[in-house]
N, C-alpha and C positions, 0 to 999 in steps of 0.2 A: 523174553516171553514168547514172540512171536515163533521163535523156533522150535519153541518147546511145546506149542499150538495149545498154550496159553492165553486167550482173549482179552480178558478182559481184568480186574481186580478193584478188591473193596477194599479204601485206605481206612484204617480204623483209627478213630481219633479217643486217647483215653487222659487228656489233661483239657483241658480250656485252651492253657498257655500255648501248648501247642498247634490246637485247633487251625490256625493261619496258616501254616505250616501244610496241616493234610488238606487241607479244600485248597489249597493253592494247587496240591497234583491232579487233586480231583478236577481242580478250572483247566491245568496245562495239558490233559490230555484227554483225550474223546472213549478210551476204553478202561478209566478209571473214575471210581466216585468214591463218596464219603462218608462216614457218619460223624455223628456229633455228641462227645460224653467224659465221661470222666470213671477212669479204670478203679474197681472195689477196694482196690490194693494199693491207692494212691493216693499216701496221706501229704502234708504239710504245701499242699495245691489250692488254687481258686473253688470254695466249695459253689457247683452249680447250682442256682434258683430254678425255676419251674423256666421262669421269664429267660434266662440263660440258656437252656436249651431250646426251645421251643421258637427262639431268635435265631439260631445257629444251623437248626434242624431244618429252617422254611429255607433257607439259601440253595439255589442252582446247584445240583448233582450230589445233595445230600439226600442219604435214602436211605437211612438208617440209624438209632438213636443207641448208643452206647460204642465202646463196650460197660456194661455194667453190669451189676450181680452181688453175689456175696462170696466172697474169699478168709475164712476162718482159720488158714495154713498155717500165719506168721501171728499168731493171737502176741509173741516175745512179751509174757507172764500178765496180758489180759483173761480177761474170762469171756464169752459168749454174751454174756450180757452186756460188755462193755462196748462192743461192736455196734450197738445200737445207731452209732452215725453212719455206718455204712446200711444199715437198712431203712434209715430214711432216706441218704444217699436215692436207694435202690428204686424206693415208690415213688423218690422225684422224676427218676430216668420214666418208671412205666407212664407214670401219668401224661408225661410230657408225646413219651411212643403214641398214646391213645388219640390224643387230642391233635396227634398230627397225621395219625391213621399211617404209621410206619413202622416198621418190624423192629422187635429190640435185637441188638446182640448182647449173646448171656454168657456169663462168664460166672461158672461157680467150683468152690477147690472147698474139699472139705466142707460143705456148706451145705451139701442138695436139700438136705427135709427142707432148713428154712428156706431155700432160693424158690423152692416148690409150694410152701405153706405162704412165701409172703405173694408169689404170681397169682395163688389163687384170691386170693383177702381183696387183692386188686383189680378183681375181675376179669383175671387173664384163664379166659374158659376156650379158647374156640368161638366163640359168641362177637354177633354182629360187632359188639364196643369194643372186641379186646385188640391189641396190635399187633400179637404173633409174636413170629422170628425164631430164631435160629440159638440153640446151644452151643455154641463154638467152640474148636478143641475138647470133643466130648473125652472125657476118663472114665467116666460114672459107671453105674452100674447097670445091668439090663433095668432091673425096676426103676431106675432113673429116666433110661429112657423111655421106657413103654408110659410113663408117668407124663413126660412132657411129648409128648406124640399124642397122646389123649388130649392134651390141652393146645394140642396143633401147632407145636410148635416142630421146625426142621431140628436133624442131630446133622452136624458137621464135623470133619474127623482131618488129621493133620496126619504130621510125619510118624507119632507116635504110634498108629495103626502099622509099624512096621517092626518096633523094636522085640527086641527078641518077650521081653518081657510083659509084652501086651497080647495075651494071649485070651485074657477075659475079654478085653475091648472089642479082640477081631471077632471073636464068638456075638456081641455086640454089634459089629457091622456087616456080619451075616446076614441077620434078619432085618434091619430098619429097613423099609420098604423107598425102594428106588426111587419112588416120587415126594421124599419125603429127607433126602440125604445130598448135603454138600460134602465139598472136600475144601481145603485149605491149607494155608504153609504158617500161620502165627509168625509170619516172619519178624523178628532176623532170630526167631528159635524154632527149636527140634525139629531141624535136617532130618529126613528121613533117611533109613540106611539107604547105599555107603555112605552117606554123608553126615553122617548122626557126629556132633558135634563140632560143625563146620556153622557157618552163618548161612540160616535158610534164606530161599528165595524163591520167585514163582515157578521158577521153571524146574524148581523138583517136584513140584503139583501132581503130574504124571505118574510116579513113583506110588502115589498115595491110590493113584486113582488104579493103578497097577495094582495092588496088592486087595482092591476092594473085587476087582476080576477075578482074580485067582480065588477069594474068599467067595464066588456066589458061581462060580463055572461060567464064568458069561465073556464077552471080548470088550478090551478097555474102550471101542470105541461105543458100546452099550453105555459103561458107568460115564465116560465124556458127555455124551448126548444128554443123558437124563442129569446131571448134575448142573449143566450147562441151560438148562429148563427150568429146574427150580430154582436158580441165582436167578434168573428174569422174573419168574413168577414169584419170588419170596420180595424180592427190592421192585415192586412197578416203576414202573417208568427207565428202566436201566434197557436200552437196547439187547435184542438179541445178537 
């Protein structure tokens, strides 16, 4: 990481079980932290109580409640309305983000009207109460993003912003406005090219951050610095 003048990184935790596991990296090292949740797409797991996160979420160098969301990809011959456990799931994560005044991480595939229609129901406006955070791995579409940037949340963008086939996306990372854009690796997937189909990791970060340069005319150490700002200022308390 350090070579790749990578700083710093958010371990994302999306079972319980594992839970021990990411805040033990987040304790072992001083440029890593954590969040605390249970991924949309994670069935036959510990379902998390309010009391479950909000226990896990108050612990030293946790700074972040999910990942969680809504994931409708793999319905395998359910209906949308079946799904109903994943969007309680979903208002247990916000509630829990709210009451502990920490940013969600959002994770939605196939899902946006509802990930968008259940944020709002839940009072996630931009407004003193709401918790925020970041769309992680954004795919979505411009109206998706210009939708959750109205309700202040950050768009984050991975290896995918590379692939030949993401050509709406990078028209997408065009415009989100610099003080309002992460970058990320979802590791241990989507390697950015050349490495597109190799097991990601932080240090092709750059690559991503490289290619958002090239998409605005500006020098990767512009996208470093400002994305490197809003990782501090999205997660308080995470050093610069």
């Amino acid at each position: 990481m350090t070579r790749a003048q990578v700083s710093r990184a958010l371990c994302i935790c999306t079972t319980l079980e594992e839970f021990p596991d990411v805040h033990a990296l987040a304790l072992g090292y001083d440029n890593f932290w954590a969040s605390a949740g249970v991924h949309p797409d994670n069935e036959g797991v510990a379902e998390p109580t309010l009391d479950d996160l909000l226990e896990r979420g108050s612990l030293p160098r946790v700074v972040a409640i999910g990942e969680t969301g809504l994931d409708y990809y793999r319905l395998n011959g359910r209906t949308v309305a079946d799904m109903e456990w994943q969007r309680t799931r979903f208002r247990t994560h916000i509630r829990a983000a709210q009451a502990l005044k920490k940013p969600l991480v959002i994770h939605t595939r196939s899902a946006s009207e509802d990930t968008l229609a259940l944020l709002r129901e839940e009072g996630e406006d931009g407004g003193a109460t709401a918790a925020g955070g970041v769309f992680h791995c954004f795919t979505e579409s411009a109206a998706v993003a210009e939708a959750a940037l109205e309700m202040g949340f950050y768009i984050s963008f991975s290896g995918i912003l590379t692939f030949k086939s993401a050509q709406d996306l990078r028209e997408v990372a065009s415009w989100v406005p610099m003080d309002r854009m992460l970058i990320e690796t979802d590791s241990p997937y989507l390697a950015p090219m050349p490495y597109r189909g190799k097991t990601n990791n932080p240090s092709y970060v750059p690559l991503v951050a490289q290619q958002i340069a090239t998409l605005r005319g500006c020098d990767i150490a512009d996208v470093a610095a400002a994305t490197s700002a809003n990782f501090t200022r999205l997660f308080s308390g995470v050093a610069a």
